[in-house]
N, C-alpha and C positions, 0 to 999 in steps of 0.2 A: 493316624491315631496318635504316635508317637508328638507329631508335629503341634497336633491342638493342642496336647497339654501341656509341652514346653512351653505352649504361648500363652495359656490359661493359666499357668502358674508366674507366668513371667509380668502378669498383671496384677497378681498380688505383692509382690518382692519387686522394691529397687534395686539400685545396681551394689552391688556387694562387695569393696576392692579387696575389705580386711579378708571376706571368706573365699575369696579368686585365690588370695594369698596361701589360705588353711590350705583348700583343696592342692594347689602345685606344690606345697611344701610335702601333704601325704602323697598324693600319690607320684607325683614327681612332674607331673603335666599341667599345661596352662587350660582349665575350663575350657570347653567349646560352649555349650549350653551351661551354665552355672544355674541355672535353672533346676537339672536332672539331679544335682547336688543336695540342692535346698530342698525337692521334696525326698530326698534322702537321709536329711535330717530329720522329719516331721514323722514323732512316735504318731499310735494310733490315738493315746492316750488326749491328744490334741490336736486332731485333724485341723487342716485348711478346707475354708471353703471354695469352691473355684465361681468363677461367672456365672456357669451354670448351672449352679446351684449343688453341685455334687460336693460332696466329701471327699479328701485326699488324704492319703496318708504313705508311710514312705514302706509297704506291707509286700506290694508286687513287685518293687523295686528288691527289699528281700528274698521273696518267691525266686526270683531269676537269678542275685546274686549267690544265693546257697548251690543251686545249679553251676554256674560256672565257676563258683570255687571249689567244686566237688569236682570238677574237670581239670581242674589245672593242675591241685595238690595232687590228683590221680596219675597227668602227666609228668608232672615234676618225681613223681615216686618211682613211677615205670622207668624212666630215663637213668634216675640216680642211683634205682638198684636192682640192675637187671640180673641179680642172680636170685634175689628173694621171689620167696614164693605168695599166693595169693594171700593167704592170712595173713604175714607180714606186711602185705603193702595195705592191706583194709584197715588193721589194727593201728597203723601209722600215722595213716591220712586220717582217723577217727580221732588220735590225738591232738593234730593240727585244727580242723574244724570244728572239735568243739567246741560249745556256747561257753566255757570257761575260759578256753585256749582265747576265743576271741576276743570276748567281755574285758581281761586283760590286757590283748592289743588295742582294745580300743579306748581305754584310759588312759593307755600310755600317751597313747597320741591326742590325749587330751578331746576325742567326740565328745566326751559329754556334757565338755562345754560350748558345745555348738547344738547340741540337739534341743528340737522343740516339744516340751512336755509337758505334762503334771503330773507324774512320776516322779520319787527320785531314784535317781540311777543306782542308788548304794545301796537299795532297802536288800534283804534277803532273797530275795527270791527274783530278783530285777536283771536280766540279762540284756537290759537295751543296749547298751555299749555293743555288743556282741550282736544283737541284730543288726542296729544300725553300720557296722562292718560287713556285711553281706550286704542291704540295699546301697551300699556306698561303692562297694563291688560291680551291681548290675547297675548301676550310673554309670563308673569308669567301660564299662563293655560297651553301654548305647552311646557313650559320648564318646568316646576313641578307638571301639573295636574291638576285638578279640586278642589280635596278636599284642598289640601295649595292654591290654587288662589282664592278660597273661603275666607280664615284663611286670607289671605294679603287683601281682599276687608273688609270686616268685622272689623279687628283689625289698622289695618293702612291708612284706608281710612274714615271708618267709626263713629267708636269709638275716632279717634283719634284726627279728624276733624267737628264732627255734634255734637251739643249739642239738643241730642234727645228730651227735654222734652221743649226745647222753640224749636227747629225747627216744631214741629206739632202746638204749638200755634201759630206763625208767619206765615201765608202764603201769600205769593205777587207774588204767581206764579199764574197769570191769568188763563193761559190755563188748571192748573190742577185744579182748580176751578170751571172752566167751565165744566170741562170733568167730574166731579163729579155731579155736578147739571146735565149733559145730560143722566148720568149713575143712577140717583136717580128718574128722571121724566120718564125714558125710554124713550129720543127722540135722536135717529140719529146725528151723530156731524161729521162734515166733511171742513176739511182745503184746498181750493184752491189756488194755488199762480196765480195772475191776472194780473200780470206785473211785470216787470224788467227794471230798467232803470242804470244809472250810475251818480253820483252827481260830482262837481265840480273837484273832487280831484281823479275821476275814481274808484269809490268802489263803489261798486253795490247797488241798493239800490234794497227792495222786498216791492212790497205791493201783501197783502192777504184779501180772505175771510172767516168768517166762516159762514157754517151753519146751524142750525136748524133743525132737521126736515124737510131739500130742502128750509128752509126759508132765505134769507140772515139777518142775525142777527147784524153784525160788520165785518169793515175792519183795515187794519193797515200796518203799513208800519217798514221796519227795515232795516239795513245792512246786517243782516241775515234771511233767512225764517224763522228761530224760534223765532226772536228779532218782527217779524209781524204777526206772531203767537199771540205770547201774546199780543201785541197791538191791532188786531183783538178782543182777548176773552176779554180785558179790557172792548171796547167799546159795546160787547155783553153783559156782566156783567150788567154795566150801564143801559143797555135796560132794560134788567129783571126787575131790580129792580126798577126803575122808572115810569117804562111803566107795568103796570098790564094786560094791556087788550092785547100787545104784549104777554107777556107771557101764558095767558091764550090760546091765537089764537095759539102760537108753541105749547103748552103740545097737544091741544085739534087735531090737523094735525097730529101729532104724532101718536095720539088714533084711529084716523081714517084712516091711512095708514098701521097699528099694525095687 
């Protein structure tokens, strides 16, 4: 499977020395297939067609990259702080992963001017830099393996771009905050998206809820499910801390549903 479509795409793309060069400069390796790259480049927004007639786009490549980057910052966390406890390490690596965290990496290194689109990458609400660093991920896995897709996550993503010792003191990622306090108190945490609408300029807009222990806690609205995610946990945060007798009533439903 793998094999047809390195070949199916390698019928639409000539040979590429300038992007042989991009991809060993990111991720520190010379291409096997340059092939696996280029449909890693290609948003959905402007798919390729292949020979047979199918549409490509670089989406599954994503699918599998979010997976094994969610595996290695997982390992890299466990290894580097084996005295933290579980919320610390979820809350950490949720740092590291997220669509912001990446969207960033992946400017820096300049993807957006390799990818192929009709998007722009800057609008509001545009996290391609940030996906296309996950399908660029599950390239480096099918073309070199696990252990160097590791070595390129760790060294070039990680080390290269995270300033470890102030990213654990700074946290403003609500949601992992939240999911830490629901992982420390033992109560149930669960994200629903409760609407979709479209604002003035046609971009989607999300509102969510969270909840509690089956409690509704906080809602929140974003351009993204996960930009209302966090707006959600913000305003659950808030609760907590303000409101005692809220929190005492989630631990205490918690205990009693347990």
């Amino acid at each position: 499977m793998l094999r047809d479509l390195i070949a199916s795409v390698k019928l639409l793309f000539g040979k590429d020395k300038e992007l042989c060069a991009f991809i060993r400069q990111v991720t520190g390796y010379v291409p096997r297939h340059i092939e696996l790259y280029k449909l890693a480049l290609v948003h959905r927004s402007k798919p390729v067609q292949l020979p047979d007639g199918r549409r490509a786009n670089n989406e599954r490549l994503e699918f599998l990259g979010d997976a094994v980057l969610d595996a290695v910052v997982a390992d890299y966390l466990y290894r580097r702080f084996p005295r933290k406890h579980e919320g610390f390490l979820t809350s950490t690596r949720a740092k590291i992963v997220q669509r912001e965290s990446l969207n960033r990496i992946g400017r820096q290194l300049h993807i957006d001017a390799h990818i192929r689109s009709s998007t722009h990458t800057s609008s509001h609400n545009s996290y391609i830099c940030g996906n296309t660093i996950e399908a660029l991920v599950g390239a480096v896995y099918l073309d070199q393996g696990y252990k160097r897709c590791s070595r390129f996550v760790v060294s070039r993503i990680i080390k290269a771009h995270f300033d470890m010792p102030r990213l654990v003191r700074t946290d403003r990622n609500y949601k992992s905050q939240l999911i830490e306090w629901a992982q420390k108190h033992k109560v149930a945490i669960d994200y629903r998206l409760v609407d979709t609408q479209t604002d003035d300029t046609g971009s989607p807009v999300f509102k969510s809820w969270v909840l509690l222990g089956g409690v509704t806690a906080g809602e929140g609205t974003g351009f993204t499910k996960k930009e209302s995610h966090q707006a959600a946990s913000r305003q659950a945060l808030k609760r907590l801390r303000s409101d005692l007798g809220f929190q005492s009533m989630v631990i205490s439903t918690a205990e009693q549903d347990a």
